[in-house]
N, C-alpha and C positions, 0 to 999 in steps of 0.2 A: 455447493461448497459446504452449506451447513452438514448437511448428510456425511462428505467424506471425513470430519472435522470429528465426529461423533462415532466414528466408525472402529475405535479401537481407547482402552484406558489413557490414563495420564493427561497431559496437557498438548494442545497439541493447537495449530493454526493452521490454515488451508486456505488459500487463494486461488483466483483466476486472476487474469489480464483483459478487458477489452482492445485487442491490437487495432490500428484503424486498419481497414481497407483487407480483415483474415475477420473481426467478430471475436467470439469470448473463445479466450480457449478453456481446454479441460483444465479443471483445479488439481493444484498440488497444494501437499504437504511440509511443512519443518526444513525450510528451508531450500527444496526445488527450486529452479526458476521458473516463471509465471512471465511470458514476454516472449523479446526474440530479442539478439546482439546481432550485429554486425548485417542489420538488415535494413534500417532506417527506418522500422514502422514506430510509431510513436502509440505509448497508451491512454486509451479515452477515459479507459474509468477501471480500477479496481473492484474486486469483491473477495470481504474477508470474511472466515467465519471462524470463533477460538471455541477450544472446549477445556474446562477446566484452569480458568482465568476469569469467574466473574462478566467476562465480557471485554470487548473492543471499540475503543473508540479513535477519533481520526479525523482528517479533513483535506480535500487537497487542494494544490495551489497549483497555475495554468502557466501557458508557455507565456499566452498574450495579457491576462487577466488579473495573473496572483491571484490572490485569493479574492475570490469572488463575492462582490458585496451582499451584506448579509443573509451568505452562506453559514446554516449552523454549523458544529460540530456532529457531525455522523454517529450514531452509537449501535450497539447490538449487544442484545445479554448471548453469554455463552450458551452455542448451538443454532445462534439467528443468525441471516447475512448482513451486513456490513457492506455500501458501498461510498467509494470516494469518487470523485471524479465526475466528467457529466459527457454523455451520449450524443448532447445537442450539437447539432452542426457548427452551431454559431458560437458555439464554444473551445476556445484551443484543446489540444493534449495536454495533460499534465506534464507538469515539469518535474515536482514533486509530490510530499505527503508527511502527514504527521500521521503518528502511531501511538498508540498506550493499551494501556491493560484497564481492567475493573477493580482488579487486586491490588492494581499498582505496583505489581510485580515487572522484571524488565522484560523490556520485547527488541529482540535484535533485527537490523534492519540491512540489505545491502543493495543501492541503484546502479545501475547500467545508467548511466546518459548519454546520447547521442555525441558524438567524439570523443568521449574523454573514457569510456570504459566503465568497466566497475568502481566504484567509490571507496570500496572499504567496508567493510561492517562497523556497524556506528548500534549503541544499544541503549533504551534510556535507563535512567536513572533512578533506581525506587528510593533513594534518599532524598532526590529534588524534591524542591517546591513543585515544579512541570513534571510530572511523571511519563514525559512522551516523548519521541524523539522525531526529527527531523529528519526525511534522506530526499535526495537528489540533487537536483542542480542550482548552485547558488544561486539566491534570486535574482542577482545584477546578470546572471549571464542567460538566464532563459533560453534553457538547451531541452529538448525534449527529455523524457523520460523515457527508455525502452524495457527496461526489465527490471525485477526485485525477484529478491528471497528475504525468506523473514523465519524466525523463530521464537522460542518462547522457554 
């Protein structure tokens, strides 16, 4: 991810998806989607990588777990990977994810959740105090998470 991220000027953010039961797919860029819809596979873990923001930081939250006890905050300077999410068996899919910049510039976010479809594009805030934003499934309804795009 880092490499494709680095691969041209400007700002730019590149992810992959851990799908369960498909493995990481190829990383996209600026908004791609990273996942699958309309297929029921749930994502294990993210990897981000920004170029031209300082860096990325982030954390995610499980379908069974929320957020998982003290789990740090993820970080990556820009051009590093960045991962959310966890691999272990014994650990759910993500449900969701928080996002931010280095710059504290905004970074837009959009989830696919298992029945409900895409969410919206939701973007955070460089005026907040929280300079990050939130996407996926409210945490009272603990719905998988299947796909994102993200920009910057």
């Amino acid at each position: 991810v880092q490499a494709l991220a680095a691969r041209s000027d400007g700002r730019h953010i590149c992810y992959r998806a851990y799908v369960a039961d498909r493995g990481w797919q190829d990383p996209v860029c600026d908004g791609a989607i990273a996942g699958t819809t309309g297929k029921g596979l749930p994502i294990k873990e993210l990897n981000i990588a920004t170029v031209g923001t300082k860096g990325v930081n982030g954390n995610g939250a499980h379908v069974t777990e929320g957020w998982l006890t003290g789990a740090k905050w993820s970080s990556a300077a820009d051009g590093a990977d960045m991962y959310i999410g966890s691999l272990k068996e014994a650990v759910s899919p993500l449900q969701g994810f928080t996002i931010g910049l280095g710059d504290g510039s905004s970074v837009c976010q959009n989830a696919h959740i298992k029945d409900k479809g895409w969410r919206g594009v939701g973007c955070s805030n460089p005026n907040a105090k929280d300079k990050w934003i939130y996407g996926g499934s409210p945490m009272d309804q603990k719905l998988q998470l299947e796909a994102v795009r993200f920009t910057v």
